[in-house]
N, C-alpha and C positions, 0 to 999 in steps of 0.2 A: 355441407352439413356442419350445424356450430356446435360447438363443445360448452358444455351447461358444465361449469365450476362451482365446485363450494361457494354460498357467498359470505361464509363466516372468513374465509378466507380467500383475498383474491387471486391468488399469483401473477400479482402485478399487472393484472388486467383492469382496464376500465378507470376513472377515473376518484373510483373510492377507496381510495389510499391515503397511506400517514406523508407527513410530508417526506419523512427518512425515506419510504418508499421510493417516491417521486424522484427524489434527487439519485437514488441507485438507479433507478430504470431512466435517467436521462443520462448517466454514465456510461451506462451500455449499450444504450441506444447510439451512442456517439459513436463507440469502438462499433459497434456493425453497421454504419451507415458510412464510415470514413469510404471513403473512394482511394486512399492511399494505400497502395498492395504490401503486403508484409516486405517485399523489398526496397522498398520504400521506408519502412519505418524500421527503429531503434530492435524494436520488442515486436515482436509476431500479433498479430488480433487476440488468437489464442493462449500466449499467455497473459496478454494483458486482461482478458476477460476472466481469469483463473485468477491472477494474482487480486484483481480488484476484489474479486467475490469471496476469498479466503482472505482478505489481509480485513475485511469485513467482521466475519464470522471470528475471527482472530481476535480486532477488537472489540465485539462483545462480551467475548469469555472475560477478558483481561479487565472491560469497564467492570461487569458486574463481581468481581474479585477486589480492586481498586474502587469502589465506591463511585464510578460516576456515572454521568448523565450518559444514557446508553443511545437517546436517538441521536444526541449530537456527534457521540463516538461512532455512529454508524454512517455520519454524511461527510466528518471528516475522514475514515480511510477509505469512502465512495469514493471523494473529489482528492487526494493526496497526490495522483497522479494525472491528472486534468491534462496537464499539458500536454504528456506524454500521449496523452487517450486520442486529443484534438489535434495533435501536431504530428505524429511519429517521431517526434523527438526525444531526447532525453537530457542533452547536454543546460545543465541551470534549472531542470525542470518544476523544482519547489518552489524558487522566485517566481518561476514566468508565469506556475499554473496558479498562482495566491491571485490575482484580478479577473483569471478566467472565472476562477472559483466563487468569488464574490459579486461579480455580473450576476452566475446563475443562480446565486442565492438570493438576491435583490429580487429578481427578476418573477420567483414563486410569490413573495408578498409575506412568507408565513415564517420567518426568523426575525428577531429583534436584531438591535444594532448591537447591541451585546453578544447577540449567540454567533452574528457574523463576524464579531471581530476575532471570538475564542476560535473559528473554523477557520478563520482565514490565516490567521497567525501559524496555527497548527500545519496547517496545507505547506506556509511559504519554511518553515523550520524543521521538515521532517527530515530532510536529507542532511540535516546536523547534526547527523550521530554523533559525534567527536562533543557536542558541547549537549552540557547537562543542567536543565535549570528546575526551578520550582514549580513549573507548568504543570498540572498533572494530564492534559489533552496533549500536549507538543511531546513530552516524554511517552503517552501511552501509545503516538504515531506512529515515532521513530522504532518502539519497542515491537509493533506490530508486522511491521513492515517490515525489518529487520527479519527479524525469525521466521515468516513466511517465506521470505529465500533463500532462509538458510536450508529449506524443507525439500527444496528443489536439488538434484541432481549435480554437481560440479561445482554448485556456489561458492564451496570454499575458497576451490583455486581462483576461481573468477574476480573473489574479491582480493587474495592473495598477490593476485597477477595485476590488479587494477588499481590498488589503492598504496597507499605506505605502512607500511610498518604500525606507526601508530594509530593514524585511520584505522586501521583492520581490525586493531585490539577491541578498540572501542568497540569495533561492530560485533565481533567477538565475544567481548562481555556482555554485550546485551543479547545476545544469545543463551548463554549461558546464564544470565541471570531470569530470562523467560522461562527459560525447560523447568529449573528450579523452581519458579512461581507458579509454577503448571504440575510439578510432580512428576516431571518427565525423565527417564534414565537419563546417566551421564553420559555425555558423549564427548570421548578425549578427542577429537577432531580441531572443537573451537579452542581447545586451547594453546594450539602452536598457528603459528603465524606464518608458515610456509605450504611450499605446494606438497601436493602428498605425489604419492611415485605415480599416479596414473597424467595427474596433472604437468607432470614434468615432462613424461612421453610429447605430451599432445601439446605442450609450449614448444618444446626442441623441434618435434615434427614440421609446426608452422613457422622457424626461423630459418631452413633449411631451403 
């Protein structure tokens, strides 16, 4: 028995879609068709299907706040993690996934050369938290992306545990400076740069 959907609205069915659509539903189509088992990859299926689909919805709010183009904002944090999506990897994954990214934008027909070089750029520079330019796409990535993990459970220590000092800050204030552009309570968390006492347990636990 088939299921009759809205057709004012498709839910990603069928193939009368925006292009932004297309490019999200061949995102996720990757991550559930990979044959590589969560043991196999960096990130589980499942959060990388969560992260992709909030770090989305993330840059929406932020483009239409920030003034900009909101379909473009929606295929750069689709494709941000391409590589990670197609590979199970994560190690360089901004670099590696910026030519995956622009194959599949070539490949629909329906971006200029222009809109592919602002996605693509964006794609290969988001893991440059630590550097600040006048981009407002490559800034609104990093800012995206960022704060969607910070949303997640442990993040802190994670990045605490993973990065340096000054790295961390960075990622840090961009936390803090989203909640704030969002209207969101303080939260004295991001503003120390170490592990908090549950984080310390479960580092010491796994050195033992």
């Amino acid at each position: 028995m088939s299921y009759t959907y809205n057709p004012i609205y498709t839910h990603f069915k069928g193939n009368d879609i925006s292009r932004s659509e297309l490019i999200q539903r061949m995102v996720v189509q990757t991550i559930i068709k990979s044959k590589l088992s969560d043991k196999e990859r960096s990130w589980s299926k499942v959060f990388e299907l969560k992260h992709s689909s909030s770090v989305i919805q993330i840059g929406r709010i932020l483009g239409q706040k920030r003034g900009l183009k909101i379909d473009l904002i929606e295929v750069i944090c689709a494709l941000h993690d391409i590589y990670v999506n197609s590979t199970g990897r994560v190690t360089d994954h901004a670099h590696k996934g910026a030519p995956i990214a622009k194959k599949m934008l070539e490949k629909t027909k329906m971006f200029s050369k222009e809109e592919i070089k602002i996605i693509v750029q964006a794609v290969r520079n988001h893991s440059d938290k630590h550097v600040f330019n006048k981009n407002k796409y490559d800034e609104l990535i990093k800012d995206a992306d960022v704060f969607d993990c910070g949303l997640y459970e442990g993040v802190h220590d994670a990045y605490v545990f993973e990065k340096s000092p000054s790295i961390c800050r960075t990622y840090f204030d961009r936390i803090i400076k989203v909640r704030k552009e969002l209207g969101l309570p303080y939260d004295k968390r991001w503003e120390k740069v170490e592990l908090i006492e549950q984080g310390k347990k479960y580092y010491e636990q796994r050195k033992k």
